[in-house]
Every structure is written in structure tokens, then in C-alpha cells.
C-alpha positions in Angstrom: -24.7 28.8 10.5 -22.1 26.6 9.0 -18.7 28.6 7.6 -19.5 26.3 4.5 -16.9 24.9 2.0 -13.1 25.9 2.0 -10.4 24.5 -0.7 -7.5 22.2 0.4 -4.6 20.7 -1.5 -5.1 17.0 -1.8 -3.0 15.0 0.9 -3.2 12.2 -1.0 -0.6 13.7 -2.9 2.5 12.6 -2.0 4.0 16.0 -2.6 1.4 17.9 -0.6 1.7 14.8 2.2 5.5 16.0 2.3 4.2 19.4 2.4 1.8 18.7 5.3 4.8 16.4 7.4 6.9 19.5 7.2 5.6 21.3 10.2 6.0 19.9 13.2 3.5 20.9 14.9 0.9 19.1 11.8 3.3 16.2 11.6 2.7 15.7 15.9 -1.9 16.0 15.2 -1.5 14.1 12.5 0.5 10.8 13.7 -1.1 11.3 17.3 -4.8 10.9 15.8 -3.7 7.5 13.6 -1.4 6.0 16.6 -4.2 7.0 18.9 -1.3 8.4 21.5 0.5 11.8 23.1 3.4 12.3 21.1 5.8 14.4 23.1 8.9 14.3 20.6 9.0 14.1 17.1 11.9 13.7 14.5 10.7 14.1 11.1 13.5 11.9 8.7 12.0 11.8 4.8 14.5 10.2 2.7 13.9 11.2 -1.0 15.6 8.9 -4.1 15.3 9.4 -7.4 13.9 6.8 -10.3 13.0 6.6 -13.8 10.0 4.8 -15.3 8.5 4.5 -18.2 8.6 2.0 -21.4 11.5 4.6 -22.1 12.6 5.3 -18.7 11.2 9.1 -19.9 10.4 10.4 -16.8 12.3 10.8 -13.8 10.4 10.2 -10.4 11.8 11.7 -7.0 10.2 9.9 -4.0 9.6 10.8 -0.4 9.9 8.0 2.2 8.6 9.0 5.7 10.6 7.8 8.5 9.2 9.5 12.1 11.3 9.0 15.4 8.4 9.3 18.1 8.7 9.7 22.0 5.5 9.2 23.5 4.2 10.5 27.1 5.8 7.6 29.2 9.0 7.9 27.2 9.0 5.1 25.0 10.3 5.4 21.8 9.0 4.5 18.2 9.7 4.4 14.6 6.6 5.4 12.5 7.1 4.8 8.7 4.3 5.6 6.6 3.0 4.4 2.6 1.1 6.6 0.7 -0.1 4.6 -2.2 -2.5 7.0 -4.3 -3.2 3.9 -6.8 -3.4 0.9 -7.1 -0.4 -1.0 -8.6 0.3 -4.7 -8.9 3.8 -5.0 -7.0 2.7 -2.3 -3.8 2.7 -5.5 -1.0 6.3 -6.2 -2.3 7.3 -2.6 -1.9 6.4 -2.4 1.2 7.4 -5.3 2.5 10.9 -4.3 0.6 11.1 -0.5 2.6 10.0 -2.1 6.1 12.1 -4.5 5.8 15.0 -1.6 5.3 14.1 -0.1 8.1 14.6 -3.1 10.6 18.0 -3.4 8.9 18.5 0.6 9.5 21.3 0.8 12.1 19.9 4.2 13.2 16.3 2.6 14.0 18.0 2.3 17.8 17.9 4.0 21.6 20.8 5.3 23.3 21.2 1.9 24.2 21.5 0.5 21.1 19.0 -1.6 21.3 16.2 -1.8 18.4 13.4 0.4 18.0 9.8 -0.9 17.5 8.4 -0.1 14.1 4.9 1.4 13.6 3.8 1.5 9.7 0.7 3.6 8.8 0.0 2.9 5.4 -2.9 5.5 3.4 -4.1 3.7 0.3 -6.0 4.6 -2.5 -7.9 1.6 -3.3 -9.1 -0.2 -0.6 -8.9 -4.0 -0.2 -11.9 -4.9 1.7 -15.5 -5.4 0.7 -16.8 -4.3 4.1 -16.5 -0.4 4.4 -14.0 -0.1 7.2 -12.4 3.4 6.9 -9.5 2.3 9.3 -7.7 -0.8 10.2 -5.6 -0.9 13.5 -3.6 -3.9 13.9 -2.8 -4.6 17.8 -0.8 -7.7 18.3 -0.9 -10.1 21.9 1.2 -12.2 23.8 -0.9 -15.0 24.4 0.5 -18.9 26.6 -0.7 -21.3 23.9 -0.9 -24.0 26.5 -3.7 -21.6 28.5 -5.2 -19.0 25.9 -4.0 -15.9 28.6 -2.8 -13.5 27.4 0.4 -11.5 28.9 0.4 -7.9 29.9 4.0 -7.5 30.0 5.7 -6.3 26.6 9.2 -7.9 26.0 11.9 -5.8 23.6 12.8 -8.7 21.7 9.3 -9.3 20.2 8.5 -5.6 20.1 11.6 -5.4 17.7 10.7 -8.1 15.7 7.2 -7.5 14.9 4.8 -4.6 14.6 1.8 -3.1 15.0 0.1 -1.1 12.4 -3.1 1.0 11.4 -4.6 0.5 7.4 -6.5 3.9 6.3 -8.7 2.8 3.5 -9.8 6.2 1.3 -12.4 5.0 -0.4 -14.2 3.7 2.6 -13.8 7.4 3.9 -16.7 8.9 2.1 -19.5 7.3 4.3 -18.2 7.4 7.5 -17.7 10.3 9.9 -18.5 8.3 13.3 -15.4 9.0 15.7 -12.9 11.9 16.0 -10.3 10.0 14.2 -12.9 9.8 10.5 -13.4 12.7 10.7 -9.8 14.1 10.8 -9.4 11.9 7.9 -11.7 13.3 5.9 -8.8 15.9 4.5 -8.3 12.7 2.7 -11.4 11.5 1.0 -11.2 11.8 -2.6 -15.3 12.3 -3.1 -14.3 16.1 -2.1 -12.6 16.8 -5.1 -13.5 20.1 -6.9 -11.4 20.4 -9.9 -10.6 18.1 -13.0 -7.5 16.5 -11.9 -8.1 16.1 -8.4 -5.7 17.9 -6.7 -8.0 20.6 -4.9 -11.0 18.9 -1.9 -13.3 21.0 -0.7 -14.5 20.2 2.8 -17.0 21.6 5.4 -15.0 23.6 7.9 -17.5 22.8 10.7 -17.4 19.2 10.1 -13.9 19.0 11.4 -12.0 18.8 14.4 -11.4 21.9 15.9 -7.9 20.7 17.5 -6.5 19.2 14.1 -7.3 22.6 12.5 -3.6 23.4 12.0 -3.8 20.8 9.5 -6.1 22.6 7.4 -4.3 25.8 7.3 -1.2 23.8 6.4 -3.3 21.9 3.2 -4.8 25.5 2.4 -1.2 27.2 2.5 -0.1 24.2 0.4 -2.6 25.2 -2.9 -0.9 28.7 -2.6 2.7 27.5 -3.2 3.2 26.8 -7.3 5.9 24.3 -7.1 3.3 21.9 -5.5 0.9 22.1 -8.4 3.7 21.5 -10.2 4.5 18.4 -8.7 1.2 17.6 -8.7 1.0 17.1 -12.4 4.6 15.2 -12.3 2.8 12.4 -10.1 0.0 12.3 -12.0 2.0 11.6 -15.0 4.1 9.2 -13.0 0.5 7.8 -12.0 -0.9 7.3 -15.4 2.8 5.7 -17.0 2.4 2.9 -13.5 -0.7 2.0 -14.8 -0.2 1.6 -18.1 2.5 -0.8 -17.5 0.4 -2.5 -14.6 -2.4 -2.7 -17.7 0.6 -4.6 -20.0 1.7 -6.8 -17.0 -2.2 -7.7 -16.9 -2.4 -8.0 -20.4 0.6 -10.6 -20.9 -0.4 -12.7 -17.8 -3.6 -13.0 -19.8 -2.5 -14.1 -22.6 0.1 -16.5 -21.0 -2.7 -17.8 -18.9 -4.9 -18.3 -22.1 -1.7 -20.2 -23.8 -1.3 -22.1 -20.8 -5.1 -23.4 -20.7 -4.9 -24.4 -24.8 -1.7 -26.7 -24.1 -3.3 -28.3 -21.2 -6.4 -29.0 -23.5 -4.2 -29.9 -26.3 -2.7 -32.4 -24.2 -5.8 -33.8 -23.1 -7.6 -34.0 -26.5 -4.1 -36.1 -27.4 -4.4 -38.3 -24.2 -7.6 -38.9 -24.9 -7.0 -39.8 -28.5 -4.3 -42.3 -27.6 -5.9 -44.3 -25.2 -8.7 -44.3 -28.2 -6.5 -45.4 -30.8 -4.8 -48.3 -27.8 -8.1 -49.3 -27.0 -8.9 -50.6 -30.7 -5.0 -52.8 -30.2 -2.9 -50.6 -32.4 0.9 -50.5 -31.3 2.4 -47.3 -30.0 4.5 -46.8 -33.4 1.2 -46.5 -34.8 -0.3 -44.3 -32.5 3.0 -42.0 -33.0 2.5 -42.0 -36.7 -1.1 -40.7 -35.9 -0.8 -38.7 -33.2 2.7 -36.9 -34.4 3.9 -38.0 -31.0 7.6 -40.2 -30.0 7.3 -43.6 -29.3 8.4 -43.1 -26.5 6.0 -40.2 -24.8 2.9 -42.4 -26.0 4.1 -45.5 -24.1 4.9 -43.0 -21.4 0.8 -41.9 -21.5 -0.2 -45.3 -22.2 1.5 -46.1 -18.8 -0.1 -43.5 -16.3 
């Protein structure tokens, strides 16, 4: 018989993420189960700033960025950044691209050689971007000879510095899909398991998950008992509902820039179409101006194309 439901924080929380990333011991299950490899060291960098947003700048933001220094089983070592985006917001591809990009600029991104790191993102987002239901993305480049479609076996430094694998966990497409090991670890994610009003509590099936990644559970579980978190919990939420309302003015005023744009363009063609009317029964272009409210010189200009 089935130990039935038990109550977690919700890790898509970027406070109870940090809370989770704090032990090592979590932070090692957790990245080992998305990069689908042994980690045998782990140093755990967040880098927190502060911002504020808001049509007033009226409230004050403190994020987390995750920066992991991995060693893995044969020695190699990586940087693993990871994006939590809870929602959806209009500028998130530029963000990223802004944060990875400081991090291949990051003078301590090296080995004891000083020679770059490769750089692993893991990105968790909210909202997927895919019709098709794929819970998780993982994107494993190749060297491949153009001139004989074979592809190499041997990895080079110079193009593991410059570009990057990565793996894309799509919540929503978590809430059908417990087929492998992995979907099922990331169900402490899946946002169909929440049990209270605001979301910030899941309730899960003990027995549905992984035995070995239970240390992540107890973390989640320890992470509803510690106040501060709620706390936090209600500051992101705020932060949350401010993004979108000025994602939802953004929207609004590309609208109606859009709309603007499509009457001139009509305008212009109802005009067009009224001056090559008006040249068609032989009036002169000072004419036509007079008519059409238009210079001389922009209805010869027309009259021309």
C-alpha cells in the first residue's frame, strides 16, 4: 500500500530552487539526473544582485544566478549554469543569452591551466514552447566532415569552449509523462500538484518517486518548514504579477503601433490609388495635389513608380 500524498515546497520557486542547491549532496542528484552523468565534485557559486521593477520601480527584486563547477568521473571539468523562468515574459531569450554570454566572458570559468571551461545551461521553464509534449529537451552537438557526412569521435577544447550543449525541462509537459527515471525525478516540479491557492505547496505520491533522489524530497519538505521562504515566496509572486503587467503593456502598445502602422499603409494606398485615378482622366499633378492634399512633388514621385 502506497505511503500516499506528502507536501513539498515548490521548486519552481526560485527561492526554494536556492533552498534545494544548497545542500550538496541535493545539488550533486539533482544536476547528475539532468546531465545524465557521475558528478564527483561539485562547487556550488550563486551570485545574487539586486533590482527594482515596477512602473514605479516599487519593489526591489534580489536574484539568484546558479553557476555550478562540476568534475565528472573521468575528470573533466564543467560549468553548469541553470535558468529558472517560473513565467513567461517577453525579453527571457535575451536574458539568457545576456547571462551565458557573461559567463564565457567570466575569467574564473577556467582549469588550472587556464584554459576555458565548457558551459552546460539547464534551463527549467514555466511555459513551454513546443506543441508536441516533450517534458525534456537535451541538446547534444557533433563534429561532423561536411565533405563526407562522418562524424568525429574526438572532442577538441576549442569548440567545446565555444559552444555548448544543453538540456530544455518544459513544466507543463511534466504532467503526463512519468516514462523514464529522469520524469519522474522531475515531477517535484510539475505545477498540476499544487495544493494551496498560491501555488507554493505540491503534493506528490511518495512511491511514485525515485528512491535514490529521495534526499531531494526531504530537502523540499524541510524547505515549507522554514518561514523566510514563504516569505519570499509571496515577494516573487509579486515580482511575478508586476513582470506581467508590464509584459501585458508592452503587448498592448505593439498592438496599437501595429494597428497605426496597418491604417497609414492603407491610407497610402487608398491615395495611390486615387492619384493614378485622377492622372488617368489627364489632370496635371498640381491638380491632383490640390485634391489629394499632397506636394507636387510626392504625386509626380507616385505617378512615376
Amino acid at each position: 500500500m502506497g505511503k500516499g500524498k506528502i507536501k513539498i515546497a515548490n521548486p519552481l520557486y526560485d527561492v526554494v530552487f536556492r533552498y534545494m542547491m544548497e545542500d550538496n549532496k541535493v545539488a550533486k542528484l539533482f544536476l547528475s539526473a539532468i546531465i545524465g552523468k557521475e558528478i564527483k565534485e561539485l562547487t556550488f557559486s550563486p551570485t545574487e544582485y539586486s533590482s527594482k521593477i515596477g512602473l514605479e520601480n516599487s519593489i526591489t527584486v534580489t536574484r539568484m544566478d546558479f553557476n555550478a563547477r562540476i568534475q565528472e568521473a573521468d575528470g573533466k571539468e564543467t560549468v553548469v549554469i541553470i535558468e529558472l523562468q517560473k513565467a513567461k515574459f517577453y525579453y527571457q531569450i535575451m536574458r539568457f543569452r545576456k547571462y551565458l554570454g557573461k559567463q564565457y566572458q567570466n575569467p574564473q570559468n577556467v582549469d588550472q591551466n587556464d584554459n576555458p571551461l565548457p558551459i552546460y545551461p539547464i534551463y527549467i521553464l514555466g511555459e513551454a514552447f513546443t506543441e508536441e509534449p516533450v517534458p525534456v529537451i537535451r541538446v547534444n552537438r557533433n563534429y561532423v566532415d561536411v565533405a563526407t557526412g562522418k562524424t568525429l569521435t574526438e572532442k577538441h577544447h576549442f569548440i567545446e569552449s565555444l559552444t555548448h550543449d544543453a538540456t530544455v525541462i518544459q513544466v507543463p509537459h511534466l504532467r503526463k509523462h512519468r516514462r523514464t527515471t529522469l520524469e519522474r525525478f522531475l515531477s517535484i516540479f510539475d505545477q498540476a500538484n499544487r495544493s494551496d491557492a498560491k501555488g507554493h505547496i505540491l503534493a506528490i505520491e511518495e512511491d511514485d518517486y525515485p528512491k535514490s533522489y529521495r534526499p531531494v524530497i526531504r530537502r523540499l519538505i524541510k524547505a515549507l518548514q522554514t518561514p523566510k521562504i514563504e516569505d519570499n515566496m509571496d515577494i516573487e509572486d509579486e515580482v511575478i504579477n508586476e513582470f506581467n503587467k508590464q509584459a501585458m503593456i508592452i503587448e498592448l502598445e505593439r498592438e496599437k503601433a501595429e494597428r497605426a502602422k496597418q491604417r497609414e499603409k492603407e491610407e497610402r494606398r487608398a491615395k495611390n490609388k486615387l492619384i493614378k485615378k485622377l492622372a488617368s482622366m489627364q489632370m496635371s499633378a498640381k491638380e491632383i495635389a490640390e485634391i489629394a492634399d499632397m506636394e507636387e512633388e510626392e504625386v509626380r514621385r507616385l505617378l512615376k513608380e
